[in-house]
N, C-alpha and C positions, 0 to 999 in steps of 0.2 A: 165177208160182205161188209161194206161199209154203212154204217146208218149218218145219212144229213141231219136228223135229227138231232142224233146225240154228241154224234165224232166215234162212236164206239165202230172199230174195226175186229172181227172176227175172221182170224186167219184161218182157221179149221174149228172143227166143233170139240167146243171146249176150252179152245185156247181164244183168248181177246184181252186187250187195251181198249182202252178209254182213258177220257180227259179226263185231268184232276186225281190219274193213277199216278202213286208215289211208287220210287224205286225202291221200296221194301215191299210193298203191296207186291209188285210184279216178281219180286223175288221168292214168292211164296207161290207161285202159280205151276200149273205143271207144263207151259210154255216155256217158262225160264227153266225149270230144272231135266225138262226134256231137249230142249232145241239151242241151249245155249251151253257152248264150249268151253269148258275148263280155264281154259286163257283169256275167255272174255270175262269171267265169271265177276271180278272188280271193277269193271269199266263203265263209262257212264252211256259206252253205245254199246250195245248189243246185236250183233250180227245171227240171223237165227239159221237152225240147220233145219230150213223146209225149203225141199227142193220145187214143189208147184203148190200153188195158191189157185184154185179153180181151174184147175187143167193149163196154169203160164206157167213156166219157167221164169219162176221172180229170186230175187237175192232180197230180202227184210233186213234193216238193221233199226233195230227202235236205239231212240234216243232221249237220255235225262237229260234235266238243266245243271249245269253243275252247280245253280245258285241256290235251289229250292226242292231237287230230288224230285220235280212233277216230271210226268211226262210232256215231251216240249217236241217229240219230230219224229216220224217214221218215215225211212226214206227207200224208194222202191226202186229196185233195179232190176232191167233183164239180166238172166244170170248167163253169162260166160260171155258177152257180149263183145268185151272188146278183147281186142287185137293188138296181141306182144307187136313191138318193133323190135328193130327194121324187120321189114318186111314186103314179099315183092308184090302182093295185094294193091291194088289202089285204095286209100283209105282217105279219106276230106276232099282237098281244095280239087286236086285231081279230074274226078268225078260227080260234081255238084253236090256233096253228101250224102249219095245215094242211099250207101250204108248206115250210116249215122240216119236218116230220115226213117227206114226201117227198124232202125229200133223204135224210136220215138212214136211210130202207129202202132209196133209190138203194145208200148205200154197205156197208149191213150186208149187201145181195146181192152185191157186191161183196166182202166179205170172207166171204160163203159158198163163193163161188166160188173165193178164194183159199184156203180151207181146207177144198175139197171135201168140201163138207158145211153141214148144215142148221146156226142160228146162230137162238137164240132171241131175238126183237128184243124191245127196250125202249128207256130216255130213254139209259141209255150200256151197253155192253157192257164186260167187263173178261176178259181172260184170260191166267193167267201162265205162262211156259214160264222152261224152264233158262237160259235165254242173253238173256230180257228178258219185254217184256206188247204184247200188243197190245188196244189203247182204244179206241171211241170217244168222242168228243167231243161233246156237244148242248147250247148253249148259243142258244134261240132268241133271245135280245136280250140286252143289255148295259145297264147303265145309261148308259153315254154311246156303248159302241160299237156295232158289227155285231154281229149273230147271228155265232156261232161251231160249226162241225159240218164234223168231220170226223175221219178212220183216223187214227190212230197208231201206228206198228211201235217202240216205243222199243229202244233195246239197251243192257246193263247193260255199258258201257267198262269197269268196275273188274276183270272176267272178265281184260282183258289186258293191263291196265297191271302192269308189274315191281313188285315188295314193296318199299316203299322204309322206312323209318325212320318215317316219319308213319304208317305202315298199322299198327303195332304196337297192339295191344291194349292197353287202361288199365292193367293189370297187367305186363306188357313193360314197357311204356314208365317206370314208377315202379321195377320191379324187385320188386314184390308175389310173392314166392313162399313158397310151403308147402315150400322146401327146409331151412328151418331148425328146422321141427318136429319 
């Protein structure tokens, strides 16, 4: 369950993220040392091995910053969604993205569900809270890639990084003041 509140996302009980979580913190948890694969184990994204999240079949990959080590993006996919090519399937322009449209209500029930309550669907949703946004994403074709569709929890790192010298204001930083008037 997700909290607007805080941004703290609870994938099962016992396992959760939250904002202003550093990637050692979460390496200490037993969501990392249980759901995350040997091969991910150094990487700044982490793809987790929970096959449903409140009865979806989701795909979780959390995400660090590689500037700061917070946590910076949970990105939520239907898991097995897409569709190897070639293939004799009608898949995009074809069929109005029938398919493609069907995942995309797959996951905005899915983030009804996480934000207990009704979510007015369309091509992307956007909503902003105190501590980051939650997106989605609908991208039924690329010009050379994959369709692209799926949740994103972003969270805004700047929340908990220390004030350093570079954060200062244009006027800080010049020494622009109205003290001398």
């Amino acid at each position: 369950m997700l909290d607007t509140e805080t941004g703290k996302f609870v994938i099962k009980e016992g396992k959760e993220v939250y904002p202003g979580m550093k990637r050692e913190e979460f390496k200490k948890t037993s969501l990392y040392k249980e759901n995350v694969d040997e091969v991910n184990k150094d990487n700044i994204y982490y793809p987790l091995n929970i096959e449903k999240v409140d009865g979806f079949n989701v795909r979780i990959v959390i995400g660090f910053s590689p500037y700061d080590d917070y946590l910076e993006k949970i990105k939520i996919e239907k898991r097995s969604w897409r569709v190897s090519r070639p293939t004799t399937k009608k898949i995009g322009r074809g069929n109005d993205f029938e398919y493609e449209r069907s995942v995309k209500r797959y996951l905005d029930r899915f983030l009804a569900k996480q934000l207990e309550g009704n979510i007015e669907g369309g091509r992307e949703l956007w909503f902003d809270f105190d501590w980051g946004t939650i997106k989605t994403v609908f991208h039924p074709y690329g010009i050379k890639g994959p369709a692209d569709i799926k949740l994103v929890i972003g969270y805004d790192t700047y929340l908990f990084k220390p004030q350093k010298k570079s954060d200062l204001t244009t006027e800080e930083k010049f020494g622009w003041g109205y003290e001398n008037e």
